[in-house]
C-alpha positions in Angstrom: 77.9 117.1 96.5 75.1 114.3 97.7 76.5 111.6 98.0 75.0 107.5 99.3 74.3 107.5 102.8 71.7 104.3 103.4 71.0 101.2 101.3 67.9 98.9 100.8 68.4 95.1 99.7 65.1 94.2 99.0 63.8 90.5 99.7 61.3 88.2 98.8 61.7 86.6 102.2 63.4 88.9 104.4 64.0 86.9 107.3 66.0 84.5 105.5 67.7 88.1 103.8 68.9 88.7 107.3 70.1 85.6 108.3 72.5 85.5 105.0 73.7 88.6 105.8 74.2 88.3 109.4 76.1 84.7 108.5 78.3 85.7 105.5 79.1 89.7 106.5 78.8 89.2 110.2 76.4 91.9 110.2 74.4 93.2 113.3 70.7 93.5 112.2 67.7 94.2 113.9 64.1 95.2 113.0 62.5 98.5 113.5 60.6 99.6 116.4 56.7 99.2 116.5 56.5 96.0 114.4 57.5 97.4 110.7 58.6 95.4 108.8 61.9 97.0 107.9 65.5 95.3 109.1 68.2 97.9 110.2 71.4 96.4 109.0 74.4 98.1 111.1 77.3 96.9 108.9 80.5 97.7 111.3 82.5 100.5 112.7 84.8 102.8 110.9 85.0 105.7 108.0 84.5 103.5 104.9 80.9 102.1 104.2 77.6 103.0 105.0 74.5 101.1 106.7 71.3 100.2 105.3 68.2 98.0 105.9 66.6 95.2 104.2 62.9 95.2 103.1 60.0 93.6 101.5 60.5 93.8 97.6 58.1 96.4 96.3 58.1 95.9 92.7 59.0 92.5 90.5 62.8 92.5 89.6 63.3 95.3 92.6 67.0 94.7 94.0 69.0 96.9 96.3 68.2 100.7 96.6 70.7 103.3 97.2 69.5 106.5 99.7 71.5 109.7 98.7 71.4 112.5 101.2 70.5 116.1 100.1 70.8 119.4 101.2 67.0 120.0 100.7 64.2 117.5 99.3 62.7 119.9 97.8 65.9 121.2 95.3 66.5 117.5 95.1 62.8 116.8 93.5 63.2 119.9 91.3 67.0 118.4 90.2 65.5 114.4 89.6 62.6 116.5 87.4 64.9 118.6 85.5 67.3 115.5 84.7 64.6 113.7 83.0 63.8 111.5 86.3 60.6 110.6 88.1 59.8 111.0 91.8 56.9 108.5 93.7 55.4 112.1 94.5 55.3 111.4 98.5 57.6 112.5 100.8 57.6 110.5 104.7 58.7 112.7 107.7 60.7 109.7 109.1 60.8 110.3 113.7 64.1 111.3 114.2 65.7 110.6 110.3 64.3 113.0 108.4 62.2 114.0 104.9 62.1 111.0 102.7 61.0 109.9 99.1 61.7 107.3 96.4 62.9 108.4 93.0 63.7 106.5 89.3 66.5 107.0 87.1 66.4 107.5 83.4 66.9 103.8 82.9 64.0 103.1 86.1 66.6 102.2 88.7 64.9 103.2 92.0 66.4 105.2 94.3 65.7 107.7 97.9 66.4 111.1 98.6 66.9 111.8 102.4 66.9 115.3 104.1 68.2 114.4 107.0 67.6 116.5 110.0 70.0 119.1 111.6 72.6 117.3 112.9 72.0 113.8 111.7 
Protein backbone atom coordinates (compact mmCIF):
# COMPACT_ATOMS: atom_id res chain seq x y z
CA UNK A 1 0.00 0.00 0.00
CA UNK A 2 1.50 3.77 -0.85
CA UNK A 3 1.07 5.63 1.59
CA UNK A 4 2.09 9.93 2.41
CA UNK A 5 5.62 10.30 2.90
CA UNK A 6 6.37 14.30 2.27
CA UNK A 7 4.15 17.37 2.30
CA UNK A 8 4.21 20.79 0.55
CA UNK A 9 2.45 23.97 2.17
CA UNK A 10 2.53 26.24 -0.38
CA UNK A 11 3.01 30.12 0.27
CA UNK A 12 2.52 33.40 -1.16
CA UNK A 13 5.42 34.63 0.88
CA UNK A 14 7.40 31.84 2.02
CA UNK A 15 9.63 33.35 4.25
CA UNK A 16 7.06 34.60 6.46
CA UNK A 17 5.54 30.59 5.82
CA UNK A 18 8.67 29.59 7.66
CA UNK A 19 8.80 31.80 10.29
CA UNK A 20 4.97 30.80 11.41
CA UNK A 21 5.90 27.51 11.36
CA UNK A 22 9.12 27.53 12.97
CA UNK A 23 7.31 29.90 15.87
CA UNK A 24 3.97 27.99 16.45
CA UNK A 25 5.30 24.09 15.76
CA UNK A 26 8.78 24.63 16.79
CA UNK A 27 9.85 23.39 13.56
CA UNK A 28 13.53 23.11 12.29
CA UNK A 29 13.46 24.53 8.69
CA UNK A 30 16.04 25.27 6.30
CA UNK A 31 16.28 25.95 2.53
CA UNK A 32 17.63 23.71 -0.07
CA UNK A 33 21.03 23.65 -1.24
CA UNK A 34 22.20 25.72 -4.38
CA UNK A 35 19.72 28.66 -3.87
CA UNK A 36 16.13 26.93 -4.76
CA UNK A 37 13.75 28.24 -3.44
CA UNK A 38 12.29 25.25 -1.60
CA UNK A 39 12.18 25.22 2.53
CA UNK A 40 12.96 21.68 4.03
CA UNK A 41 10.71 21.56 7.07
CA UNK A 42 12.11 18.75 9.51
CA UNK A 43 9.11 18.48 11.85
CA UNK A 44 10.64 16.31 14.93
CA UNK A 45 11.82 12.94 15.83
CA UNK A 46 9.83 9.83 16.35
CA UNK A 47 7.41 7.17 14.40
CA UNK A 48 4.34 9.27 13.92
CA UNK A 49 4.40 12.15 11.30
CA UNK A 50 6.21 12.84 8.28
CA UNK A 51 8.37 15.99 7.05
CA UNK A 52 7.75 18.19 4.28
CA UNK A 53 8.83 21.57 2.75
CA UNK A 54 7.25 24.73 2.01
CA UNK A 55 7.21 26.37 -1.49
CA UNK A 56 6.13 29.17 -3.73
CA UNK A 57 2.41 28.70 -4.61
CA UNK A 58 2.14 27.44 -8.08
CA UNK A 59 -1.38 27.91 -9.04
CA UNK A 60 -4.23 30.40 -7.47
CA UNK A 61 -6.08 28.71 -4.56
CA UNK A 62 -2.92 26.05 -4.38
CA UNK A 63 -2.62 24.94 -0.55
CA UNK A 64 -0.69 22.13 0.95
CA UNK A 65 0.39 19.05 -1.28
CA UNK A 66 0.58 15.57 -0.04
CA UNK A 67 3.77 13.36 -1.73
CA UNK A 68 2.80 9.58 -1.65
CA UNK A 69 5.62 7.07 -2.14
CA UNK A 70 5.29 4.32 -4.75
CA UNK A 71 6.76 1.26 -5.59
CA UNK A 72 7.34 2.40 -9.29
CA UNK A 73 6.41 5.91 -11.03
CA UNK A 74 5.68 4.40 -13.73
CA UNK A 75 2.67 1.77 -12.40
CA UNK A 76 1.79 4.83 -10.35
CA UNK A 77 1.16 7.05 -13.70
CA UNK A 78 -0.57 4.11 -15.28
CA UNK A 79 -2.83 3.78 -11.78
CA UNK A 80 -3.63 7.93 -11.53
CA UNK A 81 -4.61 7.38 -15.50
CA UNK A 82 -6.80 4.48 -15.05
CA UNK A 83 -8.60 6.11 -11.94
CA UNK A 84 -9.73 8.89 -13.95
CA UNK A 85 -6.68 11.24 -12.73
CA UNK A 86 -4.26 13.51 -14.56
CA UNK A 87 -0.49 13.61 -14.31
CA UNK A 88 1.68 17.09 -15.10
CA UNK A 89 3.46 14.61 -17.69
CA UNK A 90 7.13 15.36 -16.27
CA UNK A 91 8.89 13.26 -14.03
CA UNK A 92 12.30 15.14 -12.07
CA UNK A 93 15.19 12.74 -11.13
CA UNK A 94 15.59 14.53 -7.74
CA UNK A 95 19.98 14.03 -6.50
CA UNK A 96 19.77 11.57 -3.96
CA UNK A 97 15.54 11.45 -3.50
CA UNK A 98 14.37 9.96 -6.20
CA UNK A 99 11.74 9.91 -9.51
CA UNK A 100 9.27 12.68 -8.96
CA UNK A 101 6.02 14.14 -10.57
CA UNK A 102 2.89 16.08 -9.72
CA UNK A 103 -0.58 14.57 -10.18
CA UNK A 104 -4.56 15.77 -9.77
CA UNK A 105 -7.32 14.08 -8.31
CA UNK A 106 -10.76 13.64 -9.71
CA UNK A 107 -11.87 16.70 -7.89
CA UNK A 108 -8.24 18.66 -9.04
CA UNK A 109 -6.52 18.33 -5.64
CA UNK A 110 -2.81 18.23 -6.54
CA UNK A 111 -0.72 15.79 -5.43
CA UNK A 112 3.25 13.97 -6.01
CA UNK A 113 4.27 10.56 -6.64
CA UNK A 114 7.83 9.78 -5.37
CA UNK A 115 9.92 6.69 -6.30
CA UNK A 116 12.23 6.97 -3.94
CA UNK A 117 15.57 5.34 -4.50
CA UNK A 118 16.81 1.96 -3.00
CA UNK A 119 17.12 2.45 0.34
CA UNK A 120 15.61 5.76 0.95
Amino acid sequence: MSRPVHFEITADDPARAVRFYESAFGWKIHQMDGGIRYWLADTGDGDRGINGAISDRQLPGQHTINTIGVASIDAAIDAVLKAGGTVTGKIDDIPNIGRFTYAFDTEGNAFGILEPLPGM
